[in-house]
C-alpha positions as CSV (number, residue, x, y, z in Angstrom):
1,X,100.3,88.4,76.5
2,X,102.8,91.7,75.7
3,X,106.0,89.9,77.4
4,X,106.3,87.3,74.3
5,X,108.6,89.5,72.6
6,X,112.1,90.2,72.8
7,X,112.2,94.0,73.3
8,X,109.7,94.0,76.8
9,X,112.5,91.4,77.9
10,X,115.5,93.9,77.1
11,X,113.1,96.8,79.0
12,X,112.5,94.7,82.1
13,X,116.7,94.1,81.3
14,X,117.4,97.7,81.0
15,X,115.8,98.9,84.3
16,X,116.9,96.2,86.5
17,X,120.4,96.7,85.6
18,X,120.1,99.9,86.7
19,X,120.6,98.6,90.0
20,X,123.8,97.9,89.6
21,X,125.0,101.1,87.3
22,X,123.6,103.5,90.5
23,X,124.0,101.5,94.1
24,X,127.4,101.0,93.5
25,X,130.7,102.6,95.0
26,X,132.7,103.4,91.3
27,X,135.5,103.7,93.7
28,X,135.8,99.9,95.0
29,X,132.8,98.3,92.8
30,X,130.7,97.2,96.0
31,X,127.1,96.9,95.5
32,X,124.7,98.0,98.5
33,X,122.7,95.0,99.2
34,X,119.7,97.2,100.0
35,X,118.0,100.2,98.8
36,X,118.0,101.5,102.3
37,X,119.5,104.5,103.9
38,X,122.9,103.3,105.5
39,X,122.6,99.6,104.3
40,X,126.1,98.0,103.6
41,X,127.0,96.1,100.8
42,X,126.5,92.4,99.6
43,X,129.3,90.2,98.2
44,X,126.8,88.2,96.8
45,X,125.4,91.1,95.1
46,X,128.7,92.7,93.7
47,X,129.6,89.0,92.0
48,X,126.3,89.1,90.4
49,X,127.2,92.8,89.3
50,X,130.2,91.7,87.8
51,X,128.1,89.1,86.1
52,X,125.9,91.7,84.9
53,X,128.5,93.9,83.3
54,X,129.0,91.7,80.6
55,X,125.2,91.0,79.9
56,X,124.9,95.5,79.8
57,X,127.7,95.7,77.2
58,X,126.0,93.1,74.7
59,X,122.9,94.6,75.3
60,X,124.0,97.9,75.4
61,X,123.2,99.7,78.8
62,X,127.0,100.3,79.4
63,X,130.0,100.4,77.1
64,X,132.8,98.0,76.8
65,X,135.8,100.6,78.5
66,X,133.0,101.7,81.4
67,X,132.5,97.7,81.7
68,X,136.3,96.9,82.4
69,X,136.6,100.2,84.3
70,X,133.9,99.3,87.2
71,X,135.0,95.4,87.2
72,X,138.7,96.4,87.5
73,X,137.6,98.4,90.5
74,X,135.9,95.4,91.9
75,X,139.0,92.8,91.6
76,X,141.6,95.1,92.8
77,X,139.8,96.1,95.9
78,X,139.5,92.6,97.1
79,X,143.0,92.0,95.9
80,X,144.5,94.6,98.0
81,X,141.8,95.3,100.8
82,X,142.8,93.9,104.4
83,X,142.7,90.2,104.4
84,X,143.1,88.1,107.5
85,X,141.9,87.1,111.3
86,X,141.5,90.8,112.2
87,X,137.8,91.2,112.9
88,X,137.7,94.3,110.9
89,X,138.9,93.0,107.7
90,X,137.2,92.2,104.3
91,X,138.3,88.7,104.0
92,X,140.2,85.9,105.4
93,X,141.5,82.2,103.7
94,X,140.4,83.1,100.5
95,X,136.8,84.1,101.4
96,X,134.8,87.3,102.3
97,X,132.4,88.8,104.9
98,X,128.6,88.6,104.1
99,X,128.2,92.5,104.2
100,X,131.1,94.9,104.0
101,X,131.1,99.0,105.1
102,X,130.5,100.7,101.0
103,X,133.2,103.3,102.0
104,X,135.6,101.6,103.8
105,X,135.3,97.8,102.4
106,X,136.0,96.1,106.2
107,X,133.2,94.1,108.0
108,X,130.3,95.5,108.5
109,X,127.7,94.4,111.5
110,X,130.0,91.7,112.7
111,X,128.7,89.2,110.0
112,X,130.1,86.0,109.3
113,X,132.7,85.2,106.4
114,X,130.4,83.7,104.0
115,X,131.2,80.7,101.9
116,X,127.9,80.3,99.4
117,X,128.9,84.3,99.2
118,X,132.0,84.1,98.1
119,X,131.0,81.5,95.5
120,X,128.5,84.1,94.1
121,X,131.5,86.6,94.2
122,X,133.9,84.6,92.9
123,X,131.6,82.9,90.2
124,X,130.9,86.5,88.8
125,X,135.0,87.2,88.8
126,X,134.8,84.5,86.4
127,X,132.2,85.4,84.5
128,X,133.8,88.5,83.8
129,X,137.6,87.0,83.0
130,X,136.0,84.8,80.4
131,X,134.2,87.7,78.9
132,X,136.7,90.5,78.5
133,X,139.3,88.1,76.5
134,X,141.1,90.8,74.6
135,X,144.9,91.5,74.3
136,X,144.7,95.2,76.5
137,X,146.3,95.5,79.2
138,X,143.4,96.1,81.6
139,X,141.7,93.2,80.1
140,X,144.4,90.9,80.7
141,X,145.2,92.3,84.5
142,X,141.4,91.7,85.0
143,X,141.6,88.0,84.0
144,X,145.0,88.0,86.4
145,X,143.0,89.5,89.8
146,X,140.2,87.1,88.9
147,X,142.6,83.8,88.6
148,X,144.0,85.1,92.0
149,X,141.0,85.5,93.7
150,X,139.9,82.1,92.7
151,X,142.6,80.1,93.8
152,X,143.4,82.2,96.5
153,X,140.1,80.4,98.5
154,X,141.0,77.5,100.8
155,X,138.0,75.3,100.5
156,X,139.2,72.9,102.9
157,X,139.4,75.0,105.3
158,X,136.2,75.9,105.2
159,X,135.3,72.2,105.8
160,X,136.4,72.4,109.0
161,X,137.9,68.7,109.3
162,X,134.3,67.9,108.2
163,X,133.3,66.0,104.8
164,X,130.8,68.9,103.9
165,X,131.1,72.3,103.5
166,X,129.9,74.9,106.4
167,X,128.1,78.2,106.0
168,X,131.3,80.2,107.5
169,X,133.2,81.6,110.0
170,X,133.8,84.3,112.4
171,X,136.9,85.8,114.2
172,X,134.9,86.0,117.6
173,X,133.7,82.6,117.5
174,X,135.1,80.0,114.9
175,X,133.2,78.3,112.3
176,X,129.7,78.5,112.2
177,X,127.6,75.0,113.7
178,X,125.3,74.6,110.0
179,X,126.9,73.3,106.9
180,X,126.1,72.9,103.4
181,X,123.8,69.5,103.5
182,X,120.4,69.4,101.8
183,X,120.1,70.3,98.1
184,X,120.1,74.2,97.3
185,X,122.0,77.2,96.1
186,X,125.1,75.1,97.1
187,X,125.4,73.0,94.3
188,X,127.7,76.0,92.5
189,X,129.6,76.3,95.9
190,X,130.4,73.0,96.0
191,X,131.2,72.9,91.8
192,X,133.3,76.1,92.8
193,X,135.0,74.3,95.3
194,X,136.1,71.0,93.5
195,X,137.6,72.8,90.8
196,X,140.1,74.7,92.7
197,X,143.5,74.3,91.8
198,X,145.2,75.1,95.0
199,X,142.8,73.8,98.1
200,X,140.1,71.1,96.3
201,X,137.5,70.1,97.8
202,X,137.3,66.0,97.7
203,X,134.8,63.7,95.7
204,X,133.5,62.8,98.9
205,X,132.3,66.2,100.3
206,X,130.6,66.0,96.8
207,X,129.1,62.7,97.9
208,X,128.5,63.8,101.8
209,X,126.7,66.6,100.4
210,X,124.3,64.5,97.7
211,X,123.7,61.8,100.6
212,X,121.4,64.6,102.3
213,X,119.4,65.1,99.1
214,X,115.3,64.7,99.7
215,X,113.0,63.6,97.4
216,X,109.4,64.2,97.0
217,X,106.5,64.4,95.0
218,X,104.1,67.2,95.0
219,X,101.4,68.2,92.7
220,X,101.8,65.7,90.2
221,X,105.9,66.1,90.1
222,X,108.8,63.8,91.4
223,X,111.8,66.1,92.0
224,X,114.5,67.3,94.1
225,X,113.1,69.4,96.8
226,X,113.9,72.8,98.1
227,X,111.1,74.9,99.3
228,X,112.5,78.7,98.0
229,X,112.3,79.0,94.6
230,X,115.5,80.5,94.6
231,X,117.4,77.6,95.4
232,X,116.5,75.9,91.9
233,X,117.9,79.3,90.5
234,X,121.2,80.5,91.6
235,X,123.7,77.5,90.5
236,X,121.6,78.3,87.3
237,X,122.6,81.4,86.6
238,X,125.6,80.6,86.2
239,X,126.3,76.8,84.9
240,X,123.9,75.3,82.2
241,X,122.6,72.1,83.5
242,X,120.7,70.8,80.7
243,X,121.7,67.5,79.4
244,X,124.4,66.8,82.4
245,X,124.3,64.8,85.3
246,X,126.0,63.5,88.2
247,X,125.0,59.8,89.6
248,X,122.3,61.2,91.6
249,X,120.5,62.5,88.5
250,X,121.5,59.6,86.6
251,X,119.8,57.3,88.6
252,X,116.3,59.5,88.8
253,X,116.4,59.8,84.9
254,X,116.6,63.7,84.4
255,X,119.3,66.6,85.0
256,X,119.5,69.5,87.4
257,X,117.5,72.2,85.0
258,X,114.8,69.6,84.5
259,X,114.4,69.6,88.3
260,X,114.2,73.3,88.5
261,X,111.6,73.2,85.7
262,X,109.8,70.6,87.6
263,X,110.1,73.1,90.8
264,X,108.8,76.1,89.1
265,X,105.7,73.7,88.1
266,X,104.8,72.7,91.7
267,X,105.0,76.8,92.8
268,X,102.5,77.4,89.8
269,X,100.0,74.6,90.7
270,X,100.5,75.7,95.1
271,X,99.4,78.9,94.0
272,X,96.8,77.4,91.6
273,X,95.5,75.2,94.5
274,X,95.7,78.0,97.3
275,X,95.3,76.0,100.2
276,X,95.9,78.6,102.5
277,X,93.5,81.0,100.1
278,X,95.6,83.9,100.1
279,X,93.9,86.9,97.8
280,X,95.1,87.0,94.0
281,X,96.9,83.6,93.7
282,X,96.3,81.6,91.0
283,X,98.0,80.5,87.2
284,X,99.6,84.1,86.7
285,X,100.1,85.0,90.5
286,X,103.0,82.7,92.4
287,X,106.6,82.9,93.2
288,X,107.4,81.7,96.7
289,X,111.0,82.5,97.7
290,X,113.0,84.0,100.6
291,X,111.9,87.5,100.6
292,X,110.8,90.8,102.4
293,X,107.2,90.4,103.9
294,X,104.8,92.9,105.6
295,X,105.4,91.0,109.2
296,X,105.8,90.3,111.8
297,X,102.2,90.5,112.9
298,X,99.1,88.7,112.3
299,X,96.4,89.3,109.7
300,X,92.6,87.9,109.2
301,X,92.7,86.0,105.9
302,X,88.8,84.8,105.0
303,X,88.2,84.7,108.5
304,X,91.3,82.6,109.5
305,X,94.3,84.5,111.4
306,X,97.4,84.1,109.5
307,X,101.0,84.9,110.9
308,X,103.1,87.1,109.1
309,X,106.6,87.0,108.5
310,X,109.8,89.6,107.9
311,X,112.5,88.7,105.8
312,X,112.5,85.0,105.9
313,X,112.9,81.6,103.4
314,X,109.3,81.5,102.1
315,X,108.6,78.0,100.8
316,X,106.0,75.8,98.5
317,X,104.1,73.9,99.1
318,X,105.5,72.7,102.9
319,X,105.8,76.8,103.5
320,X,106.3,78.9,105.7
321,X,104.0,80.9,103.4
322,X,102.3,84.0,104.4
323,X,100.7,85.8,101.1
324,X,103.9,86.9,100.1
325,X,105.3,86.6,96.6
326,X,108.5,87.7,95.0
327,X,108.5,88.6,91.2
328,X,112.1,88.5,90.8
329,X,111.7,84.8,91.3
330,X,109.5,84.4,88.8
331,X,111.7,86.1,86.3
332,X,114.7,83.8,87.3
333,X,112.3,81.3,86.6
334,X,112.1,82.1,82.7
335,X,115.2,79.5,81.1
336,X,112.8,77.0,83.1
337,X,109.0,77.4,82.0
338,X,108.7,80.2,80.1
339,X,104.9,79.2,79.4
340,X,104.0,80.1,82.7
341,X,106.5,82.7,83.8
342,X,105.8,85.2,80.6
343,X,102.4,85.3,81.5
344,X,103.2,86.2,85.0
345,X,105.4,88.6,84.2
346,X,103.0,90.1,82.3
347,X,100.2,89.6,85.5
348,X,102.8,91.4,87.8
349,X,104.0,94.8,84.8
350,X,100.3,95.7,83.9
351,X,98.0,94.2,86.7
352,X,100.0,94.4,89.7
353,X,102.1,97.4,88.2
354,X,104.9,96.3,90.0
355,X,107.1,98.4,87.6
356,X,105.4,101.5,88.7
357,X,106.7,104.0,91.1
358,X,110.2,102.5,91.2
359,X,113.2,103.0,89.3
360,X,114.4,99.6,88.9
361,X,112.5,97.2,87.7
362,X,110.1,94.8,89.7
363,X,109.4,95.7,93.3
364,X,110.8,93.0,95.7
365,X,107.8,91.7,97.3
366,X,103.9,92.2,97.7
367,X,101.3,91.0,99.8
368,X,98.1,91.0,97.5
369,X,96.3,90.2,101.2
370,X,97.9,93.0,102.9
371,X,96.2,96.3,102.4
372,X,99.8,97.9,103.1
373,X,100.1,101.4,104.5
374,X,96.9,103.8,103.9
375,X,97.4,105.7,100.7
376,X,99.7,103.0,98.9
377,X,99.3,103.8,95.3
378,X,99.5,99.7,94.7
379,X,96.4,99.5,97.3
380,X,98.1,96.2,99.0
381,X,101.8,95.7,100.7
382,X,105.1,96.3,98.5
383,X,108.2,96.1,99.5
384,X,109.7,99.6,99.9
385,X,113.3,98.4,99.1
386,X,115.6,97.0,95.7
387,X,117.6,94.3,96.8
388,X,120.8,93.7,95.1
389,X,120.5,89.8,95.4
390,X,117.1,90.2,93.4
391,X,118.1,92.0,90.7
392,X,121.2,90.1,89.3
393,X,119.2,86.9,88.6
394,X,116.4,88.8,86.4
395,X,119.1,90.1,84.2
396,X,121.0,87.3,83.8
397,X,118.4,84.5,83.9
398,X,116.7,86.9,81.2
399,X,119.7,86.9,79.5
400,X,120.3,83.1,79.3
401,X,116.8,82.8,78.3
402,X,117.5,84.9,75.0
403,X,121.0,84.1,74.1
404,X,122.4,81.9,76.2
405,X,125.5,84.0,77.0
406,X,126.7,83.6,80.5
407,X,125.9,79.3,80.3
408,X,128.3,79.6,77.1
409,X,131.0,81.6,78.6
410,X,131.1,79.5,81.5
411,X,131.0,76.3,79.6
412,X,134.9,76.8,78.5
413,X,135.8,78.0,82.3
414,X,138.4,75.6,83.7
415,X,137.2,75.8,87.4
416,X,133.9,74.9,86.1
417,X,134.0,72.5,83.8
418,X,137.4,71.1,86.5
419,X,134.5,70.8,88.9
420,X,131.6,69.5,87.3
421,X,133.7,66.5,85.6
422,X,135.2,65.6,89.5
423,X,131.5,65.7,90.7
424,X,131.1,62.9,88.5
425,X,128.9,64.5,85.5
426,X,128.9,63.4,82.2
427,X,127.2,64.2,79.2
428,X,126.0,66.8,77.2
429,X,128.3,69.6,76.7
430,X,130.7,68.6,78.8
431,X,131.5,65.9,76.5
432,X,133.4,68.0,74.1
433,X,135.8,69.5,76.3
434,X,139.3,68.3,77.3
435,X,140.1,67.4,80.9
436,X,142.9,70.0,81.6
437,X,144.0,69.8,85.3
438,X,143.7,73.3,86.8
439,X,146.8,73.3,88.4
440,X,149.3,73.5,85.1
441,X,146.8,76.3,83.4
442,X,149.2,78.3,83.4
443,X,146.7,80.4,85.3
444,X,144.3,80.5,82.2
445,X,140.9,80.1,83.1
446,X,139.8,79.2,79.7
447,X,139.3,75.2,78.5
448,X,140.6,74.4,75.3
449,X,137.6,72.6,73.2
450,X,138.3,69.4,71.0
């Protein structure tokens, strides 16, 4: 297996970041959120950039000045960009729309203003205020734009008078009808949300939210479900789970990054199993996740039609799952299981040689039961496209793998740690730190340790 060491990591690193150094503006730090022609950019994708730029000076792919040039960019655009019920502006109450115009930095497509988005934007602005901690003053106005952009969110708002939190909001229309209920990726969101120090979520959206939980057991595992393997990832990236829990977990015996290991297991054995016998599955071929797919269409599958899907939530093992497997997932997946994800990173470099042909990093997506267009040079479907959403959680989930350094950054962050102890979690590392109440911080984001 040549992905056991260190230096094939930092390479996978290296080329995925480059995402992030080339499909940006350097003029308002917005990241496109897709590698094609006249695609707009993701919120979601420029918070995980910001996340990034801390990773790429440790490592090396950027330096230090470039670092706090490009994230300075970032914070004082959404600082000053238009912000308010105009259908043409970038944000309003404290949160952003989904995709925003690269050039201009106002709505793009007539999207809604995302909530989980935001969190992904605002967790990176974090990220990167609890990084660059030194005396300058561009380091210290950087810390000032992110602490403004954090509190500046109204997270009960966004409840809409409900006791959950829903997916967003449009000028033309109001809030959207879904809400946050059922685990997933909103587990930061709601972290995010209970921390603030100017409009706080409650304990009881907390509780509303937990009350929709569903648990199953597949494949020899008990565990909190979600179907995407993304889901178990993204409030990952960013918080370290292990050894803290809130009464839910507390009850079922195990914490939050247990779960996701238990998650990554199931995908392994589905793909193992193969009940729909897709080509190439197996130990060192899985990674079901919301993705790009070859569809929509139909294809013959050992003699049964199979439908074929776009861009849509790919799950295991309930599906929808169409042949379609994502290797960024399984990346993400590495903090988790890294005795089955090396091994399948490996599979996907030098078997599937789904680093070839590319500049960054893993293709998207691929279809081993596809043939693709004629004259492929992968001889089965691959996603033409980067996505920016993809890439961040390789580098970082890579990162926290080998060092541990956004979990330990975000460990001292007042909003974080403010949120996790009025979820209710205790234990672990959380135990050493002092309760400080967000609101007399002074506007420091960092948590004084005992």
């Amino acid at each position: 297996m040549k992905f056991a060491v260190d230096p094939e990591l930092e390479t996978l690193q290296r080329q995925t970041f480059g995402y992030f150094l080339h499909e940006t503006n350097p003029n308002n730090g917005l990241v496109v959120d897709k590698t094609e022609p006249g695609w707009p950019a993701s919120i979601a994708a420029t918070g995980l950039a910001l996340a990034c730029y801390p990773v790429a000076v440790e490592r090396g792919f950027m330096s230090r000045a470039a670092a706090v040039e490009r994230t300075l960019a970032t914070l004082r655009f959404f600082s000053r960009s238009p912000h308010g019920p105009q259908p043409d502006a970038t944000g309003y109450q404290g949160f952003y729309y989904h995709f925003l115009d690269m050039q201009t930095g106002r709505r793009a497509w007539q999207c809604e203003l995302s909530t989980v988005d935001t969190t992904f934007l605002l967790a990176g602005a974090l990220v990167a205020a609890m990084y660059f901690d030194a005396d300058s003053a561009d380091e210290a106005e950087l810390r000032t734009l992110a602490d403004a952009l954090y509190r500046r969110a109204n997270w009960q708002w966004a409840q809409d008078g409900g006791s959950t939190v829903t997916h967003g909001w449009k000028p033309e229309t109001g809030f959207l009808r879904y809400r946050w209920e059922g685990y997933d990726e909103a587990l930061l969101l709601y972290v995010l949300g209970l921390g603030s120090p100017t409009w706080p979520l409650t304990q009881q959206s907390y509780k509303a939210w937990v009350s929709t939980y569903r648990w199953e057991h597949c494949y020899g595992q008990d565990y909190l479900y979600a179907g995407s393997l993304f889901t178990h990832q993204l409030s990952h990236v960013w918080i370290d789970f292990r050894g803290i829990q809130d009464a839910f977990m507390r009850g079922k015996g195990i914490d939050y990054f247990e779960n996701s290991r238990r998650a990554t297991l199931v995908q392994q054995r589905y793909a193992v199993d193969n009940p729909l016998e897709f080509k190439s599955y197996g130990s060192h071929c899985w990674g079901i996740t919301a993705s790009e797919g070859p569809g929509p269409g139909r294809i013959t599958v050992n003699g049964n039609e199979r439908e074929l899907f776009d861009y849509v939530a790919r799950g295991a093992p309930f599906g929808p799952d169409d042949g379609t497997l994502a290797p960024w997932a399984v990346a993400a997946s590495l903090p988790f299981a890294p005795e089955i994800v090396l091994p399948t990173i490996d599979y996907c470099t030098y078997q599937a040689k789904l680093t070839q042909f590319n500049s960054y990093g893993f293709k998207a997506s691929f279809n081993p039961s596809h043939p693709g267009e004629p004259g492929n040079p992968y001889g089965w479907w691959v996603s033409p496209w980067h996505f920016g959403l993809n890439q961040g959680p390789i580098v970082l989930m890579i990162e926290n793998h080998r060092s541990g350094l956004v979990w330990r950054l975000m460990r001292d962050c007042v909003p974080i740690t403010t949120g996790l102890l009025r979820a209710g979690f205790t234990g672990g590392w959380l135990q050493d730190k002092v309760a400080t109440d967000p609101a007399t911080s002074n506007g420091s984001l960092r948590r004084r340790t005992t």
